[in-house]
C-alpha positions in Angstrom: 130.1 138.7 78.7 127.6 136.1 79.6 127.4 134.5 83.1 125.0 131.9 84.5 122.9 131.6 87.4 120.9 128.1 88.9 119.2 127.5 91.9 117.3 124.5 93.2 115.0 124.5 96.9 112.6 121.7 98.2 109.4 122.9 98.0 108.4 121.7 101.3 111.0 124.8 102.6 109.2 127.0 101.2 105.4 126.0 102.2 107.0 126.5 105.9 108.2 130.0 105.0 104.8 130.8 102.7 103.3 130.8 106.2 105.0 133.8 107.2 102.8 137.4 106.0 106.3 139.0 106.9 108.7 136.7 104.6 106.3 137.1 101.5 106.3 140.8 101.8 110.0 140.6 101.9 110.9 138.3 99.3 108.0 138.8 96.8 106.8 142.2 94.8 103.2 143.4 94.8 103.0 141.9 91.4 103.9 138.4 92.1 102.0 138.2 95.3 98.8 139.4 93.0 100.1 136.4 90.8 99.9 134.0 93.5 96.4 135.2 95.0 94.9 134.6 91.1 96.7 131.0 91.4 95.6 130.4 94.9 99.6 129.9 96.0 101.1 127.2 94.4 104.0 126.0 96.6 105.5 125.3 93.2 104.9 128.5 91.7 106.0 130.5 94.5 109.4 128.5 95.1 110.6 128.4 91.7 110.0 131.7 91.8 112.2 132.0 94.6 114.8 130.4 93.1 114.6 132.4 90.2 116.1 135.7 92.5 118.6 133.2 93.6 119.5 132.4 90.3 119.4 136.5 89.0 121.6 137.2 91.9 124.4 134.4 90.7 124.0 135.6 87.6 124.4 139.4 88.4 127.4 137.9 90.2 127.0 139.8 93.6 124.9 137.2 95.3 121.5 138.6 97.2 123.3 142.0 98.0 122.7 145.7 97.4 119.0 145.1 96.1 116.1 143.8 97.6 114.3 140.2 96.5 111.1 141.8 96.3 113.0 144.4 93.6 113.0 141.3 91.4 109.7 140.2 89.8 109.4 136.9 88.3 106.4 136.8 85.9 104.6 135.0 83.5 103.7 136.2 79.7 100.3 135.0 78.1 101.7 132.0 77.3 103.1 131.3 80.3 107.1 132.0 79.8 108.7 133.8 83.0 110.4 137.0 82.5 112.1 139.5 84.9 110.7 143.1 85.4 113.4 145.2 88.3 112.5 148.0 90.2 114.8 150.1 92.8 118.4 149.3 93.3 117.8 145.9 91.1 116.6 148.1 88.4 119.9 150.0 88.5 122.2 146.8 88.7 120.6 145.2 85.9 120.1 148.2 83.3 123.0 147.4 81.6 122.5 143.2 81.1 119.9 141.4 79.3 118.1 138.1 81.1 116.5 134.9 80.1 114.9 132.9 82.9 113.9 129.1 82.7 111.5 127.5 85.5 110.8 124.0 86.1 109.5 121.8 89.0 108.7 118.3 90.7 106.1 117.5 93.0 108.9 118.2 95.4 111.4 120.5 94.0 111.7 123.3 92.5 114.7 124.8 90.0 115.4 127.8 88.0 118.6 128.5 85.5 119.2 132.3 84.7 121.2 133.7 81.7 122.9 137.0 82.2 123.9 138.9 78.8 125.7 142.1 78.6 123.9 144.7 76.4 
C-alpha cells in the first residue's frame, strides 16, 4: 500500500516558536538541532522541516500520536536530499514502510510532501 502525506506552515509561525529553547527540544532531535546550529537556524530550514513530521505522520496515517516529533529526524545527504532517520516509538511504527521525503520553500512558506511505501 502506498499513502501520502503534505504539509504546508508560514514560516513567520515558526520564527515565533524557534524562540522557545522548550519547543525545539520538543519538536527537533539532537541531530537536526546540530543541523541548524552549523546553518545558523534558517527559519526556512527549520519549518520545512517541521512540516516534514507533519507530513510522516499523515502518511503513517495516525496523525502526531504514539511517537514523539523529536523521534523523527529530517536530514540532509551530501548533496542536500532530505531523508528520515526514526528512533523510539517512531522507529517501531515505521520499520515496516519505506519513505521518500520532498522539501521546498518561499521566502514565506514552507511545504513538505511525504510518500509512505509498504515494505
Amino acid at each position: 500500500m502506498t499513502a501520502v502525506g503534505v504539509d504546508i506552515l508560514d514560516i513567520s509561525r515558526m520564527v515565533k516558536s524557534m524562540q522557545s529553547q522548550s519547543f525545539m527540544k520538543r519538536v527537533f532531535s539532537q541531530k537536526e538541532l546540530e543541523m541548524f546550529e552549523k546553518r545558523n537556524f534558517p527559519p526556512q530550514t527549520v519549518t520545512a522541516n517541521f512540516c516534514a513530521k507533519e507530513a510522516f505522520s499523515k502518511a503513517l496515517g495516525t496523525g502526531v500520536r504514539g511517537f514523539k516529533l523529536s523521534e523523527v529526524s529530517v536530514l540532509r545527504d551530501e548533496m542536500g536530499k532530505p531523508y528520515f532517520e526514526f528512533d523510539g516509538r517512531a522507529l517501531q511504527l515505521a520499520e515496516n514502510k519505506q519513505f521518500s521525503v520532498s522539501l521546498s520553500h518561499t521566502a514565506d512558506t514552507a511545504i513538505a510532501f511525504v510518500i509512505a511505501e509498504d515494505k
